[in-house]
N, C-alpha and C positions, 0 to 999 in steps of 0.2 A: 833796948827797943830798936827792932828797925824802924827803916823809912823808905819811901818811896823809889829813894837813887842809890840803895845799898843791892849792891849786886855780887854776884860770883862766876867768874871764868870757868866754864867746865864744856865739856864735848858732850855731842847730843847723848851717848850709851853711857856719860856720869852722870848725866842730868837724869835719864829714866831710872838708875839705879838706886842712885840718891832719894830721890823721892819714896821710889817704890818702900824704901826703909824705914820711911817717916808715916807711913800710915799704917795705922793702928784700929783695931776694932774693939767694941766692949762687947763682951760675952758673960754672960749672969754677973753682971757688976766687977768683972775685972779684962781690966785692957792687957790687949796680946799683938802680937804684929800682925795685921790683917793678910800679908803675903808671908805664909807658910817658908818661900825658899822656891828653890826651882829646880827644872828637870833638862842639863843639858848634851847636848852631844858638838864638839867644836867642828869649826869646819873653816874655809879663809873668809864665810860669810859672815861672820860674828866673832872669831877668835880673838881677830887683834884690836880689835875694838870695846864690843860690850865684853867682851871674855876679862880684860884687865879692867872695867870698870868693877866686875863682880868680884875678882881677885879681891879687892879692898874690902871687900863687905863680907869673907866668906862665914865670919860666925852669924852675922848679922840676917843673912840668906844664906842656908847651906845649901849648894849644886848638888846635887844628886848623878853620877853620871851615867847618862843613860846608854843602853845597849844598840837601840833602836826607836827611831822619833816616834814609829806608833805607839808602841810601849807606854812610851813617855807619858804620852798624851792621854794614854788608861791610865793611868799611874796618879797624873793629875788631877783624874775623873775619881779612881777611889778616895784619893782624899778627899777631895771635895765634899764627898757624898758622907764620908765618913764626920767630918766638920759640918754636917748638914747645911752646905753651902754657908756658912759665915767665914769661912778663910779660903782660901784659894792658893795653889802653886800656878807659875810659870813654866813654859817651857821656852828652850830656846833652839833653834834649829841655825843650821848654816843655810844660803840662799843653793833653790836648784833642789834635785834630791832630796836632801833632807829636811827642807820646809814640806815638799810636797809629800813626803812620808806622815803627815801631821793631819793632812786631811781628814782621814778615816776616823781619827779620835776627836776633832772637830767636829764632825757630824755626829760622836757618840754624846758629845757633852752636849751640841744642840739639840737633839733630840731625849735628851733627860733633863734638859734646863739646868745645865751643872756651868758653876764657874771657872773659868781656867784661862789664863792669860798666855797665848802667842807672839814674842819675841822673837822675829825671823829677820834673816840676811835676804837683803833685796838684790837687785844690778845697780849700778852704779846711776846714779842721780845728772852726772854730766854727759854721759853716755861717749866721754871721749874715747874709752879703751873698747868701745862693742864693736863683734860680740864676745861675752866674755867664758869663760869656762863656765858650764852648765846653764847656761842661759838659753831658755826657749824662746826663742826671736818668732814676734807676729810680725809679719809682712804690710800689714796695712794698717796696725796700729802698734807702734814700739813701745805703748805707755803699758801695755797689755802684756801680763807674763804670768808665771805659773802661780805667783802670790793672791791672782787674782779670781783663784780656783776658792779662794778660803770665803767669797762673797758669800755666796749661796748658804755655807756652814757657818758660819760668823754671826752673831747679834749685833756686835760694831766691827769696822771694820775701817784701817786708816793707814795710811803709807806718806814716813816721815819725808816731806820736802825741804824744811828748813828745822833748823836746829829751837827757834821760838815755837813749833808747832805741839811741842812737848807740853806746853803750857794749857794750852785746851786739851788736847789727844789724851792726853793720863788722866785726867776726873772724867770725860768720859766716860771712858773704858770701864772705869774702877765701877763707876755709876751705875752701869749695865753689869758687871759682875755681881753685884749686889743688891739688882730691883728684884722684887718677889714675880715681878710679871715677868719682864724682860730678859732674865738670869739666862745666861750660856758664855759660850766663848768668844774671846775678845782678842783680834788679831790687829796686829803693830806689825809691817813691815819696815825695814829699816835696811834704807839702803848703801853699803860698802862705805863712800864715800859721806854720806853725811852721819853719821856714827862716829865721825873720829871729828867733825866740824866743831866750832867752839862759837859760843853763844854769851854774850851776859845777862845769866837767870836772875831775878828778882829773889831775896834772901830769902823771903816772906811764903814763896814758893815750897820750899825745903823745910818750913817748921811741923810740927807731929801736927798730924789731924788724927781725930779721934772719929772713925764711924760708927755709925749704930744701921741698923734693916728696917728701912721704913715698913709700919703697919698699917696696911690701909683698911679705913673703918668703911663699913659695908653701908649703902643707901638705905633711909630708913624706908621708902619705897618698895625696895625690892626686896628687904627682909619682911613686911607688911605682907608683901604676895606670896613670900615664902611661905610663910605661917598660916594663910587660907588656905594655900595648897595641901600642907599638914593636915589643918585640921578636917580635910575630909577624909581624909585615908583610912581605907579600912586594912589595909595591906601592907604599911612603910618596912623600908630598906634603908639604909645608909651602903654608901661605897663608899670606902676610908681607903685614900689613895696616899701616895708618898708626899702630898705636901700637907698632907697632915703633921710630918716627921719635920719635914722643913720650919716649917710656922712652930716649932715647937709647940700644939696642940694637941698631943696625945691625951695629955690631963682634960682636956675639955671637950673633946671627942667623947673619952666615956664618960664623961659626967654628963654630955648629953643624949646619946645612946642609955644611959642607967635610969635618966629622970622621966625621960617621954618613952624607955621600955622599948626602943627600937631596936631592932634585930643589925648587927653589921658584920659587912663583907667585906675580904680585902682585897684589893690588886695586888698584881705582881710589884708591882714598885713600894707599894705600902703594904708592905709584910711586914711586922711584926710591929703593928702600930698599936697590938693589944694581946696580952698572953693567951696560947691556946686554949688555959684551963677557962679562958671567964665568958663566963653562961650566955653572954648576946656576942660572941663573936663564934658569928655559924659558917667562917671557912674563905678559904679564898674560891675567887671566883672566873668564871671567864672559860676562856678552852683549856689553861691547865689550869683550872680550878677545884671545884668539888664538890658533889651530886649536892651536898647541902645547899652551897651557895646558891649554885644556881636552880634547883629547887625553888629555894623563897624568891629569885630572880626574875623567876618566870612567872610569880604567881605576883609579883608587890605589884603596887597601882602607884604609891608615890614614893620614889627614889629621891634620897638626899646625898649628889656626890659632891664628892669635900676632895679637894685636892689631887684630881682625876683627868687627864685629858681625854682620856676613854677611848683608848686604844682598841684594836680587834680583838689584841687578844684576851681586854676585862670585858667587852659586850659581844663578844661570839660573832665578829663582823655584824652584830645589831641584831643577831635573833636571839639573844638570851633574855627577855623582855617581853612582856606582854605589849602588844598595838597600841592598848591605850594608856599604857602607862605613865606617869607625869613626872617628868624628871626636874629637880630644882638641884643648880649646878653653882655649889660655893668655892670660887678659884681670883686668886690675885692678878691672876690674867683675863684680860676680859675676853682674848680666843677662844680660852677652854669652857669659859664659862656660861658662851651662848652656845656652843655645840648643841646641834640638834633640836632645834626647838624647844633648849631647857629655860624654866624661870632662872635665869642670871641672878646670881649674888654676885657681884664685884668684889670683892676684898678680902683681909687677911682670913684664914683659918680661923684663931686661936678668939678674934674681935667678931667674926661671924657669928663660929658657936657658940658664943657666949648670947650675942644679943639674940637669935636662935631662940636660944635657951630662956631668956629673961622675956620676953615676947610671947611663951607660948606656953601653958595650961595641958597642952596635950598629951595622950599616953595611948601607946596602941591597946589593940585589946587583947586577952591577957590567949586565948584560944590562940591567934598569932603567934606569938609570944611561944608558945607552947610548942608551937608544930615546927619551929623555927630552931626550934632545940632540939625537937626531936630528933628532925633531921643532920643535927649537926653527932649528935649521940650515935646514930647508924655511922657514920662517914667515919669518927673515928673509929668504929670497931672497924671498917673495912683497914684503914690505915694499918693501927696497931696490926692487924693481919699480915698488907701488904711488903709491911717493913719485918716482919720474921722470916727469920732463915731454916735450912735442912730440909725441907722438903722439895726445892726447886733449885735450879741453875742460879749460877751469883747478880745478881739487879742492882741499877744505881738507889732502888727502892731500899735494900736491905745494907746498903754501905751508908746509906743517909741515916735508917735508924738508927744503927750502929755507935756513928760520930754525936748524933743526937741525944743518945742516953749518956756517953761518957765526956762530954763537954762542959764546960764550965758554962752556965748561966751569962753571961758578957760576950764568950767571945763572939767573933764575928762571923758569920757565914756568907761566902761569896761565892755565884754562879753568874754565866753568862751565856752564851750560845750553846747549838747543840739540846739533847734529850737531857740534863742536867737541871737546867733552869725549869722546865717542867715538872720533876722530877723534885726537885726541890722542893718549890710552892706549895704541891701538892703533899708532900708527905713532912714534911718538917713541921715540926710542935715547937712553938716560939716558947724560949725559957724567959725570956727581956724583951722589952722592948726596944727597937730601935737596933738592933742585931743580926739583920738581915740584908745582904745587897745583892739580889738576882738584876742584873743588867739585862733587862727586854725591851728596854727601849729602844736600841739602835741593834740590838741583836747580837751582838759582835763578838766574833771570836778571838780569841787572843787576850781578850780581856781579866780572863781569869786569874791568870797570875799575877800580870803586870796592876792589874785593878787594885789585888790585893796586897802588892806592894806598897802601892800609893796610901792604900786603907792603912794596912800593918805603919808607915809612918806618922801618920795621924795618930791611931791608935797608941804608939809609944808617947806621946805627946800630953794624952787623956787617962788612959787606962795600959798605962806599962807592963801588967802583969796576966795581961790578957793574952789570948792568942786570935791570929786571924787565920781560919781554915777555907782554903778554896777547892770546890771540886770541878774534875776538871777532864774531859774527854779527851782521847790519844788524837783525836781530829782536832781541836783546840791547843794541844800542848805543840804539837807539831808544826804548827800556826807561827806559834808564839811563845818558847818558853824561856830566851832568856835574860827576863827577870829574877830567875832562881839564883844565877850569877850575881846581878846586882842586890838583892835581899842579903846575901850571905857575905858578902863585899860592903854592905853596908850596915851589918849586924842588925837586921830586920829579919828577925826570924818570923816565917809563915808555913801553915803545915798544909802541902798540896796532896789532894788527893786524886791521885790517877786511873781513872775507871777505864779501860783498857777494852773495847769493843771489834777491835778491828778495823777501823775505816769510821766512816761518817753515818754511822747508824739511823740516827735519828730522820735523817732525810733518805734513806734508803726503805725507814718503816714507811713513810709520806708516799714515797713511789709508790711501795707494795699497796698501800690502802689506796691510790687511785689507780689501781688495777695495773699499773707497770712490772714489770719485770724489772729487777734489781738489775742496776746498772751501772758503774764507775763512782758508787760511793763505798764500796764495804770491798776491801782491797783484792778479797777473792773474786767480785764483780767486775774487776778493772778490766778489761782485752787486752789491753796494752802492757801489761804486768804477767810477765810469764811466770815465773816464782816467786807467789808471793811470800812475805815475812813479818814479822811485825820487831819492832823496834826494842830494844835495851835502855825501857826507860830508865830503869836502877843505874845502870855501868854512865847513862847520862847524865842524868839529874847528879849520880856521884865527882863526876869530872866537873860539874861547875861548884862545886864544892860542898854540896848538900848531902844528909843522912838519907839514903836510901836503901828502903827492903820492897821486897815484892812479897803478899802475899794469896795462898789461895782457896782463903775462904772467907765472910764473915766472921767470924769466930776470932780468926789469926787475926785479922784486920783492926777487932779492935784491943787484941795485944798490943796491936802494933802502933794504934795511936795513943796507948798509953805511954810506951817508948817515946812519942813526939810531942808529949804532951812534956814530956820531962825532960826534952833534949832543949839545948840552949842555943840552937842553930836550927836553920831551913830543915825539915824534914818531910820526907816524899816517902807516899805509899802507893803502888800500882796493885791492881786487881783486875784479875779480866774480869771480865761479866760476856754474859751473854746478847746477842746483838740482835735476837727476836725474842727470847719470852725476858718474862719476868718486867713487862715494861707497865707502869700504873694503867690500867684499865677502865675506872670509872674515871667520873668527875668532869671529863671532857662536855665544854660546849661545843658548837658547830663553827667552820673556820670556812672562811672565804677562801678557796685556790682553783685556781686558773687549770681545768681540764680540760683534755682534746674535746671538741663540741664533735666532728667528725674524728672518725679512723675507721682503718679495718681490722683491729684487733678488739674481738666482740670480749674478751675481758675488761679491758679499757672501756668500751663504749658502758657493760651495764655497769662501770663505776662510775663513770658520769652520770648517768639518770639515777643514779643514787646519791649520790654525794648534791645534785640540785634539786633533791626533792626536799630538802629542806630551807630552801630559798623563799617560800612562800612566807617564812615566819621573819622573815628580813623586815626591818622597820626602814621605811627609807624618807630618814630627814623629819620625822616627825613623831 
């Protein structure tokens, strides 16, 4: 037993490390280390400090070493997402550059509400040796430097002054990695000199804590006006967003969708929150969603969204909706939750839908019900269409159906930036739930690989025998590809699929459709580019150690992921596709973007008075 005056000598980066080991989560009734391990790259900001603290722990936290801090920081984010935020990895960066490489996936885990812990090298706390290597000196405030670019992206944010601050600073942080409202990333600057400082920690500090994810129970109030709002509805919807996934409420999602007969839609984040084949899930929804979805979208009167921030791209920038439609918005955060004039439910998913459910008598009517499926019955024969090949040029449509019929039921699907994640959403038929991670929430490229790094670790963790497939655009791979490196160096095998367009297609189709002239996105569009070429993804992906073929059709293609399906290492498949047809056609809502209001190129001009003539259907704030 300790006591009050049993202490222990350690440096501030053994005190963080230490800790970090002794905290524990339970998960369906069994405890696991709440911190995964971590993602580092060394640098003199962190090396000879936290670097020989982690030394000691390295089974305990395995490092990971990364290629590149953004990487990293996807990396962290697939896990994360993969462990549906109940475990979390760190990253650690050196001060200078390589902290400020950590930004951009900072902002991707804030903007998905994902956990991921920030261990960065600061400037030095005495400031006797400034300025020092790589330090951005402010002029009129020295306390000010590039660590403090992470505010903005950061849910906590805290920069170690004394070696006792470790004591409050760490449950913090943990705290906000772990709230269902507040969840994102958590940045700890730690500066040179007080990282190697020595402290006497209290013993008491260092013993296992066991956490659990608080559930918070919804007001009986506002589940009261939930249920009036119901029951007038002659038209309900459900949106099943990705904190349905989180709250582990898939199970009570459809049992509340099955009992009251409501038709549901998914966003892009909550894809695959219910299998394609079951009769009330009529599609995803949004601008890459699906003439289904947003069909009943248009027509519902009371929406029930669950775990939704309602991004543009699930509400069409807010015209996929009828004017008076009545939105009742169930989220653990209470931002998401008043969005728009909705009846606010406050609280968990899983404690919602239940009391939801136990509350309320209701059932749509069965004609709804009817035309709801109908609709969902036309979209897939469009699909099933979209996704067959030999009659057209090769499409990211017909390499998705492709991977989609020869995949195993588990594995994992991951997209992210680019025509891809569209592309996705839209034509992939969920075998499992929970097997899907299109990153549209920060948009990001680069994420594809390293995402599914991070996932593919996790994944060895849970389901060993799975595999995790990322597809991935030659604008994206060339972003960001080496991960492939660290996968294959860390016997995390992922199978990347290379859809090879030329350039940055997806945003060069955007141009075309507001009436621009293709321009410095699709490499033959570049000026500056006298001969163009395009890259050896195979001869690449093979130099960092991975199995790679290039194929050139459908057909080959999924020869070829059957090969990768059975290879015991990274394996990479390229395909050109073609960079204007063959791209999904239906399903699109309407999307907010910023066109010339003046010009003198009268193609441009009639694609603005087209592209705003559907503004009138915009809901705004109400």
């Amino acid at each position: 037993m300790t006591t009050q005056t049993d202490t222990i000598r350690l440096t501030t980066a053994q005190a963080i490390i230490r800790w970090l080991t002794n905290q524990f989560i339970e998960i369906d009734g069994k405890e696991m280390r709440l911190c995964g391990g971590g993602f580092g790259i060394f640098g003199h900001g962190n090396v000879t400090c936290l670097g020989e603290a982690l030394n000691t722990v390295r089974e305990e936290l395995p490092l990971y070493r990364g290629q590149n801090e953004q990487s990293m920081g996807f990396a962290a984010a697939g896990y994360a997402k993969a462990w549906l935020r109940q475990r979390f990895m760190f990253c650690t960066a050196s001060a200078g550059p390589g902290t400020a490489n950590l930004v951009t996936a900072a902002g991707l885990a804030h903007a998905n509400r994902l956990p991921m812990l920030m261990l960065c090298g600061d400037t030095f706390l005495t400031r006797l040796p400034d300025p020092v290597l790589q330090q951005m000196e402010n002029f009129n405030d020295p306390t000010f430097g590039v660590n403090d670019a992470f505010k903005p992206v950061s849910r906590y944010w805290d920069r170690i002054c004394h070696p006792a601050q470790v004591i409050q600073s760490l449950p913090a942080a943990i705290a906000t990695l772990l709230d269902p409202a507040d969840c994102g990333p958590a940045f700890i600057g730690l500066p040179q000199d007080v990282q190697g400082w020595t402290y006497d920690y209290p013993v008491k500090f260092f013993e296992k804590k066991v956490h659990r994810i608080r559930r918070q129970s919804p007001d009986e109030a506002e589940i009261a006006d939930a249920v009036a709002a119901l029951a007038r509805a002659e038209r309900p919807m459900i949106i099943a967003g990705g904190g349905v996934q989180y709250s582990r409420a898939v199970e009570e999602l459809t049992t509340f969708a099955e009992t009251h007969q409501i038709p549901v839609v998914e966003t892009i984040a909550g894809r695959a929150n219910m299998l394609a084949t079951h009769p009330l899930n009529i599609g995803p929804i949004g601008v890459t969603g699906s003439d289904s979805a947003n069909a009943v979208a248009e027509k519902a009167d009371v929406i029930v969204a669950v775990g939704t921030r309602l991004q543009d791209f699930t509400t069409g920038s807010w015209t996929a909706f009828a004017m008076d439609a009545r939105f009742v918005s169930v989220n653990a955060a209470r931002h998401d939750a008043a969005k728009h004039m909705s009846l606010p439910v406050v609280g968990d998913a899983r404690l919602s839908l239940a009391a939801l459910d136990a509350a309320s008598d209701y059932k749509a009517p069965a004609d709804w019900v009817a035309y709801a499926r109908k609709e969902r019955r036309n979209w897939d024969d469009y699909v099933a269409e979209n996704v067959s090949y030999g009659n057209g040029p090769n499409s990211y449509a017909q390499a998705i159906g492709v991977v989609n019929t020869l995949c195993d039921s588990r594995d994992r699907v991951v997209a992210a930036a680019g025509g891809l994640p569209a592309e996705v959403t839209a034509n992939w038929r969920t075998l499992d739930v929970g097997t899907v991670d299109v990153e549209f929430g920060f948009s990001c490229m680069g994420y594809e690989i390293a995402g599914a790094w991070g996932a593919r670790i996790a994944q060895a963790q849970m389901e060993p025998d799975q595999d995790v497939i990322t597809f991935c655009g030659d604008g994206s791979y060339m972003m960001l590809n080496s991960d492939i490196y660290s996968s294959v160096l860390s016997g995390k095998k992922m199978i990347v699929m290379v859809m090879d367009n030329g350039g940055f297609a997806v945003i060069n189709k955007l141009q075309n459709n507001t009436g621009n002239q293709s321009f410095n996105n699709l490499l033959e569009d570049c000026p500056t580019i006298p001969e163009p070429f395009g890259v050896d993804f195979v001869a690449h992906a093979a130099s960092m150690g991975a199995a790679a073929e290039k194929v050139s059709n459908p057909a080959e293609l999924g020869e070829a992921f059957k090969r990768a399906k059975a290879s015991d290492k990274t394996y990479v498949i390229v395909m050109d596709v073609d960079p204007y047809e063959g791209w999904t056609a239906q399903g699109h809502a309407w999307w907010e973007v910023g066109t010339p209001h003046i010009t003198e190129d009268d193609t441009v001009r009639a694609a603005h008075v087209d592209w705003e003539s559907s503004r009138d259907k915009q809901r705004r704030g109400v």
